[in-house]
VOGU-353915 format. One record per residue (C-alpha): residue in one letter; y negated, z negated, x. Coordinates in steps of 0.001 Angstrom, whole numbers, plus 500000, padded with zeros to 6 digits. Example, Ala and Ser with C-alpha at 12.3 -4.5 7.8 and 13.67 -1.06 7.14 Angstrom:
residu  c2  c3  c1
A  504500  492200  512300
S  501060  492860  513670
// end
This chain:
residu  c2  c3  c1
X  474752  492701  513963
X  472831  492787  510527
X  473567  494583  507692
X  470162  495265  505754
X  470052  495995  501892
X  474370  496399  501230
X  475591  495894  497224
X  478315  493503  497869
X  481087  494012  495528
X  478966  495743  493043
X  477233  492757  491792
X  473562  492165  494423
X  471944  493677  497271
X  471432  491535  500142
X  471391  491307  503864
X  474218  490407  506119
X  474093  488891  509697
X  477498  489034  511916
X  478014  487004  515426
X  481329  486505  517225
X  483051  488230  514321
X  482063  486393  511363
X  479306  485930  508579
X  476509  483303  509740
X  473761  484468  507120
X  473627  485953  503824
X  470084  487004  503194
X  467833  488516  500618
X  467685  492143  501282
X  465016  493099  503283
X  464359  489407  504904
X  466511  490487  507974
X  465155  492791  510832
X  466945  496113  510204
X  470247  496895  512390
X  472220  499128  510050
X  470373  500203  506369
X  473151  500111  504200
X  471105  501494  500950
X  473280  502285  498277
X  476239  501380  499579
X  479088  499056  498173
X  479932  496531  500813
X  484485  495004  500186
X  486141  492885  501937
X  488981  495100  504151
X  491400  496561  502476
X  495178  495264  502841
X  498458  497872  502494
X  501449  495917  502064
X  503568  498946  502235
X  502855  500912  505356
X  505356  503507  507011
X  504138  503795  510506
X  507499  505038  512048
X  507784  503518  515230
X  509709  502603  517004
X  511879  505868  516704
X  509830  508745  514500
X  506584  509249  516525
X  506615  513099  515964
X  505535  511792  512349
X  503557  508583  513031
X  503184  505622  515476
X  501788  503032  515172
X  498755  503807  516641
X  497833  506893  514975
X  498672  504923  511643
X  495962  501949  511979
X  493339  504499  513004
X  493984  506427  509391
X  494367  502988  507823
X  490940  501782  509438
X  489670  505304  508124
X  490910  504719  504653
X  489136  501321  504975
X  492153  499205  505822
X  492216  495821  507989
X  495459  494391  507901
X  498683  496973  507066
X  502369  495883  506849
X  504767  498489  508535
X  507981  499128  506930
X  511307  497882  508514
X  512951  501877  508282
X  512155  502912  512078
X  515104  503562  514415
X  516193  501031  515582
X  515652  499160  512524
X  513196  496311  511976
X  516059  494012  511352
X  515664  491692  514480
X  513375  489301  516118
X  512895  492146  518920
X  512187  495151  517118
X  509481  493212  514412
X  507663  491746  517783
X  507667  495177  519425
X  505934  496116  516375
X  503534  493542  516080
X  502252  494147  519803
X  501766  498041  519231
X  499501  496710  516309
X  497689  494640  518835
X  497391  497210  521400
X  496201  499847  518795
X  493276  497109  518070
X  492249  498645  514877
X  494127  497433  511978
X  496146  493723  512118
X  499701  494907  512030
X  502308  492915  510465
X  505964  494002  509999
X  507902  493579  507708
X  511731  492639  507957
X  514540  494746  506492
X  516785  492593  504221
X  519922  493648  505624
X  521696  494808  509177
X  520855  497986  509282
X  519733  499033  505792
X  523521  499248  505276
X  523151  496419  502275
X  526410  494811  503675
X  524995  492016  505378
X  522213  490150  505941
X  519783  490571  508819
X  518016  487903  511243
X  515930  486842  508238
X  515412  483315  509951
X  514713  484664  513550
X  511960  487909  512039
X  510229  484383  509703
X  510191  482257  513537
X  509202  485138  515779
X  505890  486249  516832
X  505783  488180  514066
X  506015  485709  511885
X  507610  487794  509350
X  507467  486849  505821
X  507976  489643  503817
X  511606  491397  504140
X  512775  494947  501827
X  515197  497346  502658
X  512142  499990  501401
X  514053  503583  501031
X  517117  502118  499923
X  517692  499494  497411
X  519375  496189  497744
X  521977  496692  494912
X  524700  494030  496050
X  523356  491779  492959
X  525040  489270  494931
X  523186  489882  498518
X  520385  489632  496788
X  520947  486478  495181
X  521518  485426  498963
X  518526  487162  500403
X  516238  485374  497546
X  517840  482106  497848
X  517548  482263  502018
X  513788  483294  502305
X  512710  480022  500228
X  513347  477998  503281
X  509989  479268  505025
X  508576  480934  501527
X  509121  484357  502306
X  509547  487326  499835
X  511712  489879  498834
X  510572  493184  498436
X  512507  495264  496376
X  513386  499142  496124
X  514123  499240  492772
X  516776  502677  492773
X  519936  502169  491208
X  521739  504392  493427
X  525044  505543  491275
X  522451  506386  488696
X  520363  508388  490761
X  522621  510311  493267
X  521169  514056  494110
X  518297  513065  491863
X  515210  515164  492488
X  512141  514696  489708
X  511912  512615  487004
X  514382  512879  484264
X  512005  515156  481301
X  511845  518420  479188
X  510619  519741  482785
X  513450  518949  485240
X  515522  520510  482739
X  513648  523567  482503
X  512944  523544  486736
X  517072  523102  486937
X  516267  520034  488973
X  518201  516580  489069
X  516334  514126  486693
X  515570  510685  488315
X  515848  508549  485129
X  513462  505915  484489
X  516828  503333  483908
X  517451  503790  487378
X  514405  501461  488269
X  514004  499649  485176
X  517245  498496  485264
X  517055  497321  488848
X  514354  495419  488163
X  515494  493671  484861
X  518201  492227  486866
X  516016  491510  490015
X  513784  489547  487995
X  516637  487249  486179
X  517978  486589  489616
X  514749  485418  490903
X  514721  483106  487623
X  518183  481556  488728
X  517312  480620  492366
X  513561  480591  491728
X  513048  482606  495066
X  509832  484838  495176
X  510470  488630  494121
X  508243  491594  494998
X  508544  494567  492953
X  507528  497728  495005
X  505884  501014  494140
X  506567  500610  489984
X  506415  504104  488798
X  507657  503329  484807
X  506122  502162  481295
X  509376  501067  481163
X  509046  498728  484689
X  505553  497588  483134
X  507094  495704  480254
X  509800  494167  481912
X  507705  492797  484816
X  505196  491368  481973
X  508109  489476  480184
X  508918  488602  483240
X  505462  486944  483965
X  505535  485619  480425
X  508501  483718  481197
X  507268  481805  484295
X  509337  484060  486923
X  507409  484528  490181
X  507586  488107  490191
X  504947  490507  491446
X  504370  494498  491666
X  502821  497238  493413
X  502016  500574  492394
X  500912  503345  494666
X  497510  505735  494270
X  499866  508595  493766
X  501534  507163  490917
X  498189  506598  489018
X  496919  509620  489581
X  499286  512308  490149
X  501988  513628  487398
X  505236  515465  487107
X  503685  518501  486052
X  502408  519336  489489
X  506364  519887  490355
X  506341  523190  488613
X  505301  525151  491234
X  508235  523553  493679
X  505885  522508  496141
X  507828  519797  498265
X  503862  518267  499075
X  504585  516458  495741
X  508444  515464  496422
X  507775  511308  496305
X  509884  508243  495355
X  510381  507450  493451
X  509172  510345  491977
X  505763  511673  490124
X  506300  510159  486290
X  504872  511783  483228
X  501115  511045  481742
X  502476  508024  479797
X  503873  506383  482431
X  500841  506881  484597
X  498456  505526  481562
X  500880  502442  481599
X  500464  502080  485284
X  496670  502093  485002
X  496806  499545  482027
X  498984  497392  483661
X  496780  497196  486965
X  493986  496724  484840
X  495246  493592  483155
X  496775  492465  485589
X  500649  492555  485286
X  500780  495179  488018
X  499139  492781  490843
X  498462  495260  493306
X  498187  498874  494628
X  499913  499488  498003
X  499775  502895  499804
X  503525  503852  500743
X  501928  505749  503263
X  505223  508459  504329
X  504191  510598  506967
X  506928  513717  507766
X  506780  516112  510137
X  505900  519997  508696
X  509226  520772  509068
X  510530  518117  506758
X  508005  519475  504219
X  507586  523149  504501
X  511147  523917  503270
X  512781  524365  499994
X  512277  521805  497340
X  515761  519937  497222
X  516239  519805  501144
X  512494  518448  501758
X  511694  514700  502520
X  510561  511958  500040
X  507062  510849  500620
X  503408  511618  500899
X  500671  510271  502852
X  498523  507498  501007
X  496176  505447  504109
X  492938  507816  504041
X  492852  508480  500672
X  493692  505471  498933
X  490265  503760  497991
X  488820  507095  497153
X  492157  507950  494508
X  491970  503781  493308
X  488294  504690  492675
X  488878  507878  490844
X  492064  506943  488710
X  490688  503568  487348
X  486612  502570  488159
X  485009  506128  487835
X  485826  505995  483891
X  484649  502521  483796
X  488003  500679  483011
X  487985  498428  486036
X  484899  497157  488335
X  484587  497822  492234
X  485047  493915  492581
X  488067  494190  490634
X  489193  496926  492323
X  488876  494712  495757
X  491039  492421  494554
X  494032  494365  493904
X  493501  496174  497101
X  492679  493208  499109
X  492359  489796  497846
X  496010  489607  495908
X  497944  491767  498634
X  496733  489352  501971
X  498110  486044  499468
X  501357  488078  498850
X  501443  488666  502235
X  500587  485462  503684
X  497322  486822  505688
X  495014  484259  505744
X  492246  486225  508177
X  492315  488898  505274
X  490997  489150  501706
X  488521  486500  501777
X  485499  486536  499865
X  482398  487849  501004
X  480456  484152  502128
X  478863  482860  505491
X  481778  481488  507669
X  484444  484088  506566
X  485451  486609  508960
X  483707  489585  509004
X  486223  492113  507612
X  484516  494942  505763
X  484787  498224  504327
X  481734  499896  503389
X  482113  502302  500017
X  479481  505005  498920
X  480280  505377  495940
X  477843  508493  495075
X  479392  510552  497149
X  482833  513199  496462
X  484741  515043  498871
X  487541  517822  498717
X  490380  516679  500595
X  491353  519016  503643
X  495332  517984  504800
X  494194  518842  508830
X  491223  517103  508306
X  493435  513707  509136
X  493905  510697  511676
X  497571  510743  511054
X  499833  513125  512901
X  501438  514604  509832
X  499611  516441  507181
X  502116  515586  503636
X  498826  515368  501817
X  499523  516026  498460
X  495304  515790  497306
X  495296  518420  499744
X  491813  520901  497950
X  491248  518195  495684
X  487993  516581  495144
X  488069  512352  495272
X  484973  510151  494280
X  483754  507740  496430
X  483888  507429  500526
X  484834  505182  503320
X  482016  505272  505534
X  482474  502224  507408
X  485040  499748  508335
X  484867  496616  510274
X  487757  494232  512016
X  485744  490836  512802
X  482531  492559  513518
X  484153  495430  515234
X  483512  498862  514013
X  486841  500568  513751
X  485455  503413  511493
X  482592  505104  511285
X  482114  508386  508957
X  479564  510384  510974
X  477832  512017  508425
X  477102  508801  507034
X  474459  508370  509822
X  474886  504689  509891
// end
């Protein structure tokens, strides 16, 4: 397969040859005999979502595992990491390699769980952290994602344990006692809406201590979905100080603000939740120098009926695979505050080394696998919620219009998405 006249990473035009999977030839553009005329399109490596929910085992009215790689290899993804919060829960040996093999059967996306941090997200005990890191799986990432670790001392032990095989904590940084029956964040406007503020503390805090524990055992911490100025800070002192600490934020949280909660609409019920316009500016700053390391999805799907309901009875979460390049690509390169190559980095490059993925987020030279997602930039699109590969439709861009398009993605020289209007 050649790829004639593709911009790879923003930077040159060129031509790409594929065999068996991976790049043999890197060519002037036009020197190659014409397969697939890439003109004007932006040619990354595949994308990598170290925060997937994909539901199964347990939830497959709202996603399986199946239905989630095809949206992931839609939204330009190669690699995604499902969340441990199915039923039963991806505590075990069993239930991550179950996991792993749906990925492998699906065929689109490399699947790779991740292990919950305690039995049962009860955050009384530990799980099987040794038997998930020597499985099939070959887990090395572990979070209780939806609830947080807040035994300071369990996760002292958790941080301490996963050094033996350098795995990472993920953590859910929600102070629960501080945030029981919260519904928005904490402002002027959850007063006026009469609904529970979710105070920034509630995370900050979390994390401050997180941060000093992973100091004291010198374990490796993962902050996930930061959604705070306040988070920003302390995860840059943090870095300043030599802790091995790093963070995630999601599309929604760079893009999306409180304000949209006036109307009530559940579509934008999320945690944590939608932050004000400061926050979000100190979000986009801190991905853009680098103290936020990466943007992950936190892909929730819910069935309608967990959605269309009344505000303080709905579900937390939105759906984040399909959408996320395009919302990345709005929020922080269509102003011209970050580059597309830059932008590849924190979507694929730093989340595969978090993760431990050494197939994904590789650069772009002869010998690498051939792992691709190709980007038009020129083009918009209005989002349409039942225009979707997943089986739920908690879109919250739902009408709105997103710059730049998927229109191609590739697992080791196999097409796994292909926009048709494209006309590749």
């Amino acid at each position: 397969m050649i790829l004639n006249n593709v911009n790879i990473l923003g930077e040159h035009n060129a031509d790409i040859e594929i065999d068996e999977g991976v790049i043999v030839n890197i060519a002037a553009a036009g020197s190659l005999q014409s397969e697939i005329d890439c003109q004007g399109l932006t040619l990354l490596p595949g994308l990598v979502d170290l925060h997937t929910h994909m539901r199964e085992p347990g939830f497959e009215e709202s996603e399986t595992v199946a239905s989630a790689s095809r949206a992931g290899a839609r939204g330009g993804f190669t690699a995604l990491h499902a969340m441990p919060n199915t039923s039963p829960v991806g505590d075990t040996a069993g239930v991550v390699e179950q996991v792993f093999h749906l990925g492998q059967a699906a065929g689109l996306c490399d699947v790779f769980p991740i292990g919950a941090v305690t039995k049962n997200l009860e955050g009384k005990q530990l799980a099987e952290l040794g038997a998930m890191a020597e499985s099939e799986a070959r887990v090395r990432i572990f979070s209780d994602d939806g609830k947080c670790v807040s035994d300071p001392l369990l996760m002292r032990r958790a941080l301490e344990y996963v050094k033996a095989f350098g795995g990472v904590i993920a953590q859910h940084a929600q102070d629960p006692l501080l945030t029981v029956g919260s519904q928005m964040n904490e402002s002027e406007l959850s007063s006026r809406l009469g609904l529970k503020g979710w105070p920034a503390v509630a995370e900050e805090a979390i994390i401050a201590r997180d941060v000093l524990l992973a100091q004291h055992v010198k374990g490796k911490l993962h902050i996930c979905h930061v959604s705070t100025r306040g988070s920003v800070e302390i995860i840059q002192r943090a870095k300043e100080n030599g802790i091995n600490v790093t963070a995630e934020v999601t599309p929604h949280h760079l893009l999306l603000t409180e304000d949209l909660v006036e109307n009530y609409d559940p579509i934008f019920k999320v945690n944590p939740p939608l932050r004000s316009r400061d926050d979000v500016l100190a979000l986009r700053e801190g991905v853009q120098n680098g103290v936020i390391d990466i943007i992950a999805t936190d892909h929730a799907p819910h069935p309608l009926e967990s959605k269309d309901c009344e505000w303080e009875v709905a579900a937390f979460g939105m759906l984040g695979l399909e959408t996320a390049l395009s919302v990345a690509y709005t929020a922080l390169v269509k102003d011209g505050s970050m580059s597309i190559g830059q932008l590849a980095d924190v979507l694929s490059t730093r989340p595969a080394a978090i993760g431990q993925i050494a197939q994904h987020g590789r650069p772009i030279t002869v010998g690498e696998p051939a792992n691709f997602v190709l980007f038009d930039t020129s083009r918009s699109y209005r989002v349409d919620k039942y225009d979707s590969f997943s089986k739920s439709t908690n879109n919250p861009y739902d009408t709105m219009t997103l710059h730049g398009k998927v229109v191609m993605t590739m697992l080791r020289g196999n097409i796994t998405y292909r926009d048709v209007e494209a006309k590749l």
